[in-house]
N, C-alpha and C positions, 0 to 999 in steps of 0.2 A: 514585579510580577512578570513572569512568562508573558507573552505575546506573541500569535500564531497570525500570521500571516498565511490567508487558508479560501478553499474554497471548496463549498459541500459537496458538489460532485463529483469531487475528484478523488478516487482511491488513494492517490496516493498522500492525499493532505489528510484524509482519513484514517490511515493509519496512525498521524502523529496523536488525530482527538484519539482514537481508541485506546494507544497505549496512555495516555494524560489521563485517563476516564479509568483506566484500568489502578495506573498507580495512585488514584485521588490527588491527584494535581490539578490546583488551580490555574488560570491563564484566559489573556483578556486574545477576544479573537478577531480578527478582519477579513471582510470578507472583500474577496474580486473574484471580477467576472473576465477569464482569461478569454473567452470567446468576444470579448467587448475589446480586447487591447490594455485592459487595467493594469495589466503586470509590463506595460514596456514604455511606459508612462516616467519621466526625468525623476520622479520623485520615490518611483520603484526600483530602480534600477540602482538607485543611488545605495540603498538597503542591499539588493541583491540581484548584482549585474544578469546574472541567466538570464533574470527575466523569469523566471517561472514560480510557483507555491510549489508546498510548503515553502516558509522559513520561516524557522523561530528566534526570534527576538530577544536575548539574556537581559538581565536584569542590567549589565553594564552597556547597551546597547547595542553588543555585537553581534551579529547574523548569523548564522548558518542554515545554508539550503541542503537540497537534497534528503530528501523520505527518507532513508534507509540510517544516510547520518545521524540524522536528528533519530530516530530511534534508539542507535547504538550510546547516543550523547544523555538521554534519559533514562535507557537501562543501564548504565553504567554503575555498578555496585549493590543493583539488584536482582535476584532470580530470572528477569527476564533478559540478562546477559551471563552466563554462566563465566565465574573466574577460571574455571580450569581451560586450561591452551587451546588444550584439542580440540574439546567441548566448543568454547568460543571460536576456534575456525570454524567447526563444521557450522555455526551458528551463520557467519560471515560468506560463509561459500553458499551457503541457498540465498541469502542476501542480494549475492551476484547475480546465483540463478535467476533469479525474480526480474531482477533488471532489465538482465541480456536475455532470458530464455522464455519469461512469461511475461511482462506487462510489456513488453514493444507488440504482442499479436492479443494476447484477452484485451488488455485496456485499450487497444488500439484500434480494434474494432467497435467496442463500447462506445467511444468516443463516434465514432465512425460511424455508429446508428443512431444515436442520440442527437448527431447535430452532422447531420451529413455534408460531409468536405465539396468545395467549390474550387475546380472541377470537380464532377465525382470522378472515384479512383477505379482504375480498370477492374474489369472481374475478374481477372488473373493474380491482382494485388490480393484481392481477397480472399480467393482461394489459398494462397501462401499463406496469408498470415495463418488463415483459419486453421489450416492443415499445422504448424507450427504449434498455436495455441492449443491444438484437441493433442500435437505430444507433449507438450509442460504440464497439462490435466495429465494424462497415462502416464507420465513418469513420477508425477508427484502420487495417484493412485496407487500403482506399486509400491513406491518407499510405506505409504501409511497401512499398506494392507498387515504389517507386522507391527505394529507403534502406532499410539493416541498420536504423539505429538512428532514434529520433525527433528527435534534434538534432543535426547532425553527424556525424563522421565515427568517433565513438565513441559507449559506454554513458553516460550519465547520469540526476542522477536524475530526468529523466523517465520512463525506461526502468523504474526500478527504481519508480516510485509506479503505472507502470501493467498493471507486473508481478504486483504483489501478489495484484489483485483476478483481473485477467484469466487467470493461470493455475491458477486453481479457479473458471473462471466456470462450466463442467461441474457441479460440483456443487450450483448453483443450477438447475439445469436447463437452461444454454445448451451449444445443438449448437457446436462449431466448424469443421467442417466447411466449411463456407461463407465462413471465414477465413481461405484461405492463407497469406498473408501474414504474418497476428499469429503462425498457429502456427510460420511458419518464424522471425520474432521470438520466441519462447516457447523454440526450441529453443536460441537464442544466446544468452540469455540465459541459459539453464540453463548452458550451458558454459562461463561465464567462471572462470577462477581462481578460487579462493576459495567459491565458488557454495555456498549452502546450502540444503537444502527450508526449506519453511514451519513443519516440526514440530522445526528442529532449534532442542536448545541447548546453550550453551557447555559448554564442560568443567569 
């Protein structure tokens, strides 16, 4: 069985439940508390040198980290990877996006109000990020104001890597309001079959 090495607060280990939850896949989960030190610990590391959750755990025992991997390593052969080229770049290039352009300023302030950094981070820091994150909202706005979805004529996991972040970007302090579009994306995305919150887990 699957094995997720996970932790509920975090968008981006949430993703991996979402799409598991999504394809009815089974998987035993563990939780740590990265704000504890748990992931840098001789016995995690050993697993998954970064040091960080996700990783999922194959049935052979071998790791792989990184959110977006582990996505691409589950939809693989399914609708939520598209086989045609293009299709599956464009899928991989918001992928990035999300990386480099949204979850270093949404998640980063999320993070950053939930459990407030020691020092606190200048105000200047957080004006950038913020200013940053409100344009990955207005650009991801734009694309959706023409298309349900970011690639196609379905969910994939673009949808789902830019899900995570973007619906608790509230609680980093972003208005949405000024996002129609993502939030009418937010609401269909909530409604798929299968659909789980961010706090849930398996049985």
């Amino acid at each position: 069985m699957l094995r997720l090495h996970d932790q509920l607060v975090s968008g981006n280990a949430y993703k991996v439940r979402l799409l598991l939850a999504l394809l009815g896949r089974s998987y035993e989960r563990i939780e740590y508390d990265t704000y504890k030190g748990e992931t840098r610990t001789p016995a995690f590391l050993a697993r998954n040198p970064n040091g960080k959750i996700p990783a999922l755990e194959l049935d052979d025992g071998s790791v792989l980290p990184e959110s977006n991997a582990i996505l691409c390593y589950l939809a693989d052969g399914t609708d939520w990877l598209p086989g045609d080229r293009l299709a599956r770049a464009r899928v991989l290039s918001w992928l990035f996006y999300e990386q480099y352009s949204h979850e270093p300023y949404i998640a980063v302030l999320r993070s950053w109000t939930q459990h407030p950094p020691a020092p606190p981070r200048p105000e200047a820091e957080w004006a950038e990020r913020r200013a940053k994150g409100e344009a990955a909202l207005a650009l991801m706005d734009r694309h959706l104001e023409t298309r349900d979805w970011f690639v196609g004529d379905g969910p994939t996991v673009a949808d789902i890597a830019l899900y995570a972040y973007s619906h608790v970007a509230d609680e980093g302090g972003f208005e949405m309001a000024p996002y129609p579009a993502v939030q009418d994306w937010l609401a269909r995305v909530a409604a798929l079959p299968g659909y789980v919150p961010i706090g849930f887990t398996p049985a």
